[in-house]
Structure formats: C-alpha cells, structure tokens
C-alpha positions as a printed NumPy array, in Angstrom:
array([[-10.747,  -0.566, -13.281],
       [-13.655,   1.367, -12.13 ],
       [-16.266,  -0.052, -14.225],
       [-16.569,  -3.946, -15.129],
       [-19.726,  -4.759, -16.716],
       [-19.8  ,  -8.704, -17.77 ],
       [-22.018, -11.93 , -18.562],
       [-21.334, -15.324, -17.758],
       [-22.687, -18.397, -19.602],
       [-26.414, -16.236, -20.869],
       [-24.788, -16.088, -24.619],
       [-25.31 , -19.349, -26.866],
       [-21.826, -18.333, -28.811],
       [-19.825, -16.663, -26.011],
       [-19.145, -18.155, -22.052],
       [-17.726, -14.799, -20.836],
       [-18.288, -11.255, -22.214],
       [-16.708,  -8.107, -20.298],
       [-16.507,  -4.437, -21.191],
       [-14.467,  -1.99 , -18.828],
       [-12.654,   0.994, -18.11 ],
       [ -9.721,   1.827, -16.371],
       [ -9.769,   5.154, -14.585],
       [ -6.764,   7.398, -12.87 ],
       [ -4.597,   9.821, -12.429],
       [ -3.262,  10.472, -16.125],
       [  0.44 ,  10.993, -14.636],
       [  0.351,   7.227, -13.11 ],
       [  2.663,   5.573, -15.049],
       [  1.589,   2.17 , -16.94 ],
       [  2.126,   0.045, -19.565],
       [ -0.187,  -1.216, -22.129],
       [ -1.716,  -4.851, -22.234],
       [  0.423,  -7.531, -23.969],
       [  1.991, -10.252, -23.518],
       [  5.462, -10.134, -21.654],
       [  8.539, -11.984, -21.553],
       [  8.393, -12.172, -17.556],
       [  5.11 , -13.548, -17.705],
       [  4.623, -15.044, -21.368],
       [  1.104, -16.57 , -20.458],
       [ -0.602, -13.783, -19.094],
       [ -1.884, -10.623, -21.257],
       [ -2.71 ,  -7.733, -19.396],
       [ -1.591,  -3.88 , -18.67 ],
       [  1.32 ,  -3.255, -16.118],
       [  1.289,  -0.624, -13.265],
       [  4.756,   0.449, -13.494],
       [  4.189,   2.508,  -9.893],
       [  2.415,  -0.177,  -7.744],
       [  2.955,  -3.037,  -9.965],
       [  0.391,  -5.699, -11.059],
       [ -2.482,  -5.154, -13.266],
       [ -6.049,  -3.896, -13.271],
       [ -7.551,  -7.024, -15.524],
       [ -6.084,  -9.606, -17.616],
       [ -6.552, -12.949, -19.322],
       [ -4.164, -15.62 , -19.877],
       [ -3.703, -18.6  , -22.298],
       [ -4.762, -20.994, -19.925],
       [ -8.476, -19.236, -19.837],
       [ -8.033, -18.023, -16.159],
       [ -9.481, -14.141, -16.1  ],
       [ -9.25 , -11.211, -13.255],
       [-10.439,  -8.068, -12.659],
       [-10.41 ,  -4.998, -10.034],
       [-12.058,  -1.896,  -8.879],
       [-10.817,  -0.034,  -5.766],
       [-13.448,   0.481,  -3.578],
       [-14.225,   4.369,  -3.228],
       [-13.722,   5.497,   0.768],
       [-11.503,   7.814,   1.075],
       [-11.934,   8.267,   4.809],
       [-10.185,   4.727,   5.198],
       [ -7.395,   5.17 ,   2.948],
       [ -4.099,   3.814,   4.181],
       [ -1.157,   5.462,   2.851],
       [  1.255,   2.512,   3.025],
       [ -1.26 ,  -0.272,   2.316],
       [  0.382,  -2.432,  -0.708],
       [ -0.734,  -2.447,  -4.78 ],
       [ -3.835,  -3.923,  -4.7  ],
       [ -3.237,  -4.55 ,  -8.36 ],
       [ -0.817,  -7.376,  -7.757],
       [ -3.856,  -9.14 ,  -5.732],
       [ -5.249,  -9.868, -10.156],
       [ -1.753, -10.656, -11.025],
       [ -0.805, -13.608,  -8.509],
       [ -3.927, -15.42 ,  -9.332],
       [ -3.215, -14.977, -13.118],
       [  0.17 , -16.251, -13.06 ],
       [ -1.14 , -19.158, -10.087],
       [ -3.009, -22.362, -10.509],
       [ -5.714, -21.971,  -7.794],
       [ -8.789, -22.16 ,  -8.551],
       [-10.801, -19.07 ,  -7.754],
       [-12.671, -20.062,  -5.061],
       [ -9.124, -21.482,  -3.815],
       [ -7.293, -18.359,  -4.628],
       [-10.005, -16.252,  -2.278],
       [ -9.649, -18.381,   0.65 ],
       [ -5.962, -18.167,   0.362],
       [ -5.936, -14.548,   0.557],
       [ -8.343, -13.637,   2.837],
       [ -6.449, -13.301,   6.338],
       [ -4.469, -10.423,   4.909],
       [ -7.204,  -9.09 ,   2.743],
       [ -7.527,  -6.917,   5.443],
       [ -3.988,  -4.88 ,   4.842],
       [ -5.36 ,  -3.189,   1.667],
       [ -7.099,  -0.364,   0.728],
       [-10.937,  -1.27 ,  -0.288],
       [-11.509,  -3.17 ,  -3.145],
       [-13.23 ,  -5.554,  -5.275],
       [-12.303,  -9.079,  -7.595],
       [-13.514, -10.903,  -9.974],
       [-11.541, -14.115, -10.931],
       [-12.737, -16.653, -13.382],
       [-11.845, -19.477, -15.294],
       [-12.795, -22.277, -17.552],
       [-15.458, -23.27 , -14.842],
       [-16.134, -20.929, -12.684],
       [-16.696, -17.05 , -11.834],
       [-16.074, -15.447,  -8.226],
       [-16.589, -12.112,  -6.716],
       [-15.068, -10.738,  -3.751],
       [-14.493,  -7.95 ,  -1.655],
       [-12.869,  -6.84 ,   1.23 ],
       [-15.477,  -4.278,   2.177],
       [-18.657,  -6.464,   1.799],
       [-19.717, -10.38 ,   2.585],
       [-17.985, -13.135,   2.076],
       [-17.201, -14.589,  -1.343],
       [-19.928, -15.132,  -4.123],
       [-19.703, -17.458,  -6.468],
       [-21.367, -16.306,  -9.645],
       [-23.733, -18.184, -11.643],
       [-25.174, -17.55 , -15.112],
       [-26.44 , -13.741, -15.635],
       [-25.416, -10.165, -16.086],
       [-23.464,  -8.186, -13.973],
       [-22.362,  -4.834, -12.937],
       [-19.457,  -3.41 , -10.561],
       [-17.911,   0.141,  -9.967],
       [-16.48 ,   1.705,  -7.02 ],
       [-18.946,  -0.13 ,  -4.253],
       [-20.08 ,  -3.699,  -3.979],
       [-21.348,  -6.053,  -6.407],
       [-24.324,  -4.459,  -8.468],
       [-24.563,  -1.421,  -6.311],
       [-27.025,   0.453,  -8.259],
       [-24.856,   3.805,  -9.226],
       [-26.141,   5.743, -12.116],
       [-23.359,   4.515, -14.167],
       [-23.73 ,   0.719, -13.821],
       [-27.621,   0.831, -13.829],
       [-26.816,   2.925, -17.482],
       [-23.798,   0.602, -18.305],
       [-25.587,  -2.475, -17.649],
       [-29.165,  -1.609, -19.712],
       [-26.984,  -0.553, -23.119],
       [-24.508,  -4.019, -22.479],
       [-27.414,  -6.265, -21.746],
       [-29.234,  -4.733, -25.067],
       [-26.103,  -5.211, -27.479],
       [-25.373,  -8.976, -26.123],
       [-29.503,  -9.796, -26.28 ],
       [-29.374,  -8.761, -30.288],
       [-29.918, -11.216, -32.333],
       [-26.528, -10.823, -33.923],
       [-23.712, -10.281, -31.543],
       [-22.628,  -6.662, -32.402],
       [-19.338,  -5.836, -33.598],
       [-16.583,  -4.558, -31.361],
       [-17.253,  -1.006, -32.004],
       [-20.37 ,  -0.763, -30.299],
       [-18.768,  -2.03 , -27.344],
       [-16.29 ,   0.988, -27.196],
       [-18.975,   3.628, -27.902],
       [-20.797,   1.937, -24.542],
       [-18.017,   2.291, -22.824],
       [-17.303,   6.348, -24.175],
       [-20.749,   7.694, -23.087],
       [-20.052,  10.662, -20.963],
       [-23.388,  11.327, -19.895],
       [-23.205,  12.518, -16.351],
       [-25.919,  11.845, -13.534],
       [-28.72 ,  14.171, -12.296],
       [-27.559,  15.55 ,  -8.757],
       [-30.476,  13.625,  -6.906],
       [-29.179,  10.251,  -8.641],
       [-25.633,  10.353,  -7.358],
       [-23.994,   8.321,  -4.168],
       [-22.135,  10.643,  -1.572],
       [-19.083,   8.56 ,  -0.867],
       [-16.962,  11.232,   0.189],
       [-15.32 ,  12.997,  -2.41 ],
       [-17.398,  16.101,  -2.868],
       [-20.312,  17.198,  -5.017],
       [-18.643,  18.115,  -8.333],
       [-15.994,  15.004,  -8.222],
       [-19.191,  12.272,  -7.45 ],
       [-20.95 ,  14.521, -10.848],
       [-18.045,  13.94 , -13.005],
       [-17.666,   9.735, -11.724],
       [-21.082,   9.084, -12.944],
       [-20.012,   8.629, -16.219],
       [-19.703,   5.747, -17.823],
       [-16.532,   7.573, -19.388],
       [-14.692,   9.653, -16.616],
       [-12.598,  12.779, -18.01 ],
       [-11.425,  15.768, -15.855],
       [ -8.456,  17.605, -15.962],
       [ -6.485,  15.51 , -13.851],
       [ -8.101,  12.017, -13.583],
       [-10.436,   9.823, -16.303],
       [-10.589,   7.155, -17.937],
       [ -7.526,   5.397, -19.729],
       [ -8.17 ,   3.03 , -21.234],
       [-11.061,   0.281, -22.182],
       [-11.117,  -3.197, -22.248],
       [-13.659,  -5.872, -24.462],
       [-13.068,  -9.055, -23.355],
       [-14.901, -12.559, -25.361],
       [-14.386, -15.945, -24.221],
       [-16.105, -18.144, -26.919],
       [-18.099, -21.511, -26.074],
       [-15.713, -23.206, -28.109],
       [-12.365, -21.698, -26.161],
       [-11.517, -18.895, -28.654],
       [-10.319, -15.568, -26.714],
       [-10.511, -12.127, -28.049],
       [ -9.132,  -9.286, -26.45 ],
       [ -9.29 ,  -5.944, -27.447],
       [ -7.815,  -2.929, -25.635],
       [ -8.031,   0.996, -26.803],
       [ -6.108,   3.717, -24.424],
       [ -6.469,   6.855, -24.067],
       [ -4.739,  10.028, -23.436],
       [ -6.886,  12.7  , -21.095],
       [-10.317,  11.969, -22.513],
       [ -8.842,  11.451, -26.142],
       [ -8.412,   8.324, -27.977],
       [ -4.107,   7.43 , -28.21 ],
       [ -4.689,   4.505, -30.288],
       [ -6.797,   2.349, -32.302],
       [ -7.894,  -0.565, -30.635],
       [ -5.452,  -3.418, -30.165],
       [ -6.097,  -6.88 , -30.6  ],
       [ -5.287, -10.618, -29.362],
       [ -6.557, -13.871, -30.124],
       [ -5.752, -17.265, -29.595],
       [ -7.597, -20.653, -27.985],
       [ -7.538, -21.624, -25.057],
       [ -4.616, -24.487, -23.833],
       [ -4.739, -26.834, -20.995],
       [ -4.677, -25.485, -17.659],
       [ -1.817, -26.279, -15.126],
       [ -2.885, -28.705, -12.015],
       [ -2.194, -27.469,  -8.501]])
C-alpha cells in the first residue's frame, strides 16, 4: 500500500481502525481480497506477479500491512516480493515483536520498505530503511512511502480528515472513509519531498488518491477491529482512477489464536 493511516486503542467502541490505498502499475496483475482455499484463515488481496499481499486480516485477529519505501536509486532488480514479508506473519503464530526479530538478518535482501503487524495485543512498526523496531502504543498514525509519520503532504492531509471522522461523536459510516481516501488534491510544489522520481511524478504522489495514466491507486481498504472482537472489512477496487466495484464486505469475530 502506499498510504496506511490507522488508530490503535484511542476509540471507546473500536481497538484498531485503518484506512488505505493500494497504489501501482494498473497492468500488475492481482487478485481481490477474500478468503482462499490455500489459506482459509487469512483475508487479504493476492499479488499474482510477486506473490503475497499488501494488507490483510485473519480470523485469529492478527493484522499486516506494507508500503515500499520510495528510493529508486537503491532498487535491486532481483530482490524478492516484499509482499510475502505480510503474508508469512499472517498465516504464522509469532507474535509481532517475535515475527520482526525473526526476520531481520535478511531484511536486508529487499527493496525498502515498511510493516505494520498487529494483533489482539499488540501493534509493531518496522522498517528496513529506518531504526529498529517500534512498538506502538495508543494514538494515531500515519505512513506512506518514507518512515513512520514522515510528514508528506498526503499523510499530514490524510491524517487531519481520519483523526476528525474517528473524534465525532458518532463513528461515521463507511462511506466517509472512502471519500477520505478518494481526495485527489495534489500538493503545492514547495510542500513536496524530492525522493527521486522527478518533479511532475512527486506532484501527482501527493495525493491522497494517486491516478496517472499508467500508475494510481487500486484499490482501498477500511479496516475495524471492535473492542468486543467483531472485524469488519471492507475493500473497493478500482480500475485507472475509476471505481470497478462497490465496496465489498466481511465480517466475523474474532476466534482463539494458535500458540507457538
């Protein structure tokens, strides 16, 4: 994903809230989130090229996320899916903190990135660009294409309109959720990061919702994790910069986590 913006344990009715979008190449082949027979506890997309996933949940409350970390002077062509990095700890039993420490001598073999991995108790952030892990505590959060919070114009913008809709009185409805996450308000020229890619590509990132002939933004993800173990998932894709389908929609409790 390229933009994650989430809360952990600050809503009296809800221990994890997350609203994203996926961004790429509109030719990179992928499946939409569901559950699958080769992984029946896990509900997430599929990346048919690299394999893995970009986020998912799974019935046992264990949650993941990525964004690639934007430098493309470091790329390494034959570096492997960093995608499968969110789908080994979803269909694992580590905890997260476990699950970093596990993977951090080879973190080193893949192209910049970032996780987050949660579950019933906990909330960790990692990169392979920045410090060491950090375990989250309660509060609001934002992540692109840098480190944690990195101030870009889009998750400064992302975060103020997500931290207004989850401070209401009454948690708003799904929909305003999605219309966060479809502002395509770009940045002024004096607001944007230089990380690389050339004047006109950093103007058309900015946005919270990324369209361009070539590359944007896929799909979106709302993701609720209720105090009392109810899940919601909602997913709507997209096909270049218009909406393919109406949201979809999961929802079941949480069951019993494996030990190990």
């Amino acid at each position: 994903m390229c933009l994650m913006l989430f809360a952990f344990r600050i809503h009296h009715d809800y221990r994890f809230i997350f609203a994203g979008n996926r961004d790429e190449f509109y030719d990179r082949p992928t499946l939409q989130a569901a559950f699958r027979e080769e992984d029946p506890g896990m509900l997430a997309g599929k990346d048919l090229q690299g394999g893995g996933t970009w986020f998912g949940v799974t019935r046992e409350g264990r949650f993941a996320g990525l964004t690639n970390y934007r430098d493309p002077k470091s790329l390494k062509k034959d570096a492997p899916s960093r995608g499968m990095l969110v789908s080994r700890f979803l269909t694992g039993s580590q905890s997260p903190s476990a699950y970093i420490d596990s993977m951090k001598k080879d973190a080193h073999i893949y192209n910049g990135f970032n996780l987050i991995l949660g579950n019933r108790d906990e909330l960790s952030w990692y990169s392979n660009r920045g410090d060491d892990e950090r375990r989250l505590g309660p509060g609001m959060y934002g992540l692109s294409n840098h480190l944690l919070d990195t101030p870009w114009p889009k998750v400064k913008r992302g975060k103020a309109e997500f931290t207004r809709l989850i401070s209401e009185t009454d948690m708003p409805g799904p929909g305003a959720f999605f219309s966060l996450l479809e502002d395509r308000t770009q940045a002024d020229d004096n607001e944007l990061p230089d990380t690389g890619v050339g004047l006109e590509r950093e103007r058309m990132l900015s946005a919270v919702f990324v369209s361009s002939p070539d590359y944007g933004t896929c799909s979106s993800t709302l993701l609720l994790i209720g105090s009392d173990d109810h899940v919601t998932f909602m997913e709507r894709t997209f096909n270049k910069g218009s909406a393919h389908t109406s949201p979809s929609r999961y929802d079941f409790k949480i069951e019993p986590e494996r030990s190990g």
